[in-house]
N, C-alpha and C positions, 0 to 999 in steps of 0.2 A: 404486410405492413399494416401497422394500427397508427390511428390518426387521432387525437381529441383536440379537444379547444379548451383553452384555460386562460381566462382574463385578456381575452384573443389573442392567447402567443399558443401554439401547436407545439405537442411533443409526439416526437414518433419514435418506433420501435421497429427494425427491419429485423427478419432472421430469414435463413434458407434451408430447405430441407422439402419432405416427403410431404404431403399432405393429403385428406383424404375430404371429398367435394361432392354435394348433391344438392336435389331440393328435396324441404321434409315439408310437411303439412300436408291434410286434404281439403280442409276448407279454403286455408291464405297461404298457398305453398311460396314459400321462397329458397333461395340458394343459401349455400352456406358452407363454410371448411371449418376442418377439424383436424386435432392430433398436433404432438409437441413440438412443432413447428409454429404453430402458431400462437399455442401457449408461453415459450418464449418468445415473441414477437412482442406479445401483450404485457411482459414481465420487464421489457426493454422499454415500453411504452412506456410503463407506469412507476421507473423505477430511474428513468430520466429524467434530464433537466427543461425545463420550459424552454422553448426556442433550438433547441438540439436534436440532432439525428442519432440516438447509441444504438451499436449495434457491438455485437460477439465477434473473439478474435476469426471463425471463419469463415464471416460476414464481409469484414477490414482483408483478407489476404487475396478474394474472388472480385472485390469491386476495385482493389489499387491496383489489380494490373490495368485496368480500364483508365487510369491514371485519376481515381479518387482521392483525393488525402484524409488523415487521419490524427486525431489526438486524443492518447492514453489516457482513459479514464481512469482504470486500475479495475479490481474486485471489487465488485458489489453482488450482496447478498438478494439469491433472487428464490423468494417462497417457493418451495419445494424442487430446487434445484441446487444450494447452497452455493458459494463463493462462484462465481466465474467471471472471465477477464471480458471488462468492455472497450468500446474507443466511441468516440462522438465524430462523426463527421463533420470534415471542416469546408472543404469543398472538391474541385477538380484543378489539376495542376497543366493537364497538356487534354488536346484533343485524341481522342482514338480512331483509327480507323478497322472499321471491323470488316472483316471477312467478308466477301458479298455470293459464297457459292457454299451451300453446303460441307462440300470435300472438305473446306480447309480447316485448321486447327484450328480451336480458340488458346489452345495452350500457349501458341507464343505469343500472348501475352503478359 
């Protein structure tokens, strides 16, 4: 997830996927991720609306079963990844309860 501030309204940009995580530096080391995961993250960020959550259609299919909602943004052109389908979060509709042991599926939801 990337966050900014703009005229103090935040836009973000969620995506999911693989990522790769360390710290670099030897004098002021700090943390940091990498890889196209987090590239569009930053492309959702920066490619959305002031006050909005967008996220990728496989973003919207993982978080509504969790009972998120969503509204069709459509295609939007994302530098170096061309056309792909967004939606803006709008909020949560029902509570979830999730799983409390290992064993169980998250599937049914």
């Amino acid at each position: 997830m990337r966050l900014i501030r703009s005229s103090n309204v935040s836009c973000v940009g969620i995506n999911c996927g693989p990522i790769l995580a360390g710290v670099i530096g030897a004098g002021k080391p700090h943390y940091d991720i990498w890889g196209n995961t987090v590239n569009v993250a930053s492309r959702m960020e920066s490619t959305g609306k002031a006050g909005h959550i967008q996220v990728l259609e496989d973003v919207m299919l993982i978080l509504r079963k969790f009972g998120y909602t969503f509204e069709k943004r459509g295609n939007v052109t994302v530098k170096g990844k061309g056309n792909m389908l967004t939606y803006y979060l709008v909020g949560k509709e029902r509570m979830v309860t999730l799983p409390n042991t290992p064993e169980q599926n998250l599937d049914q939801f």
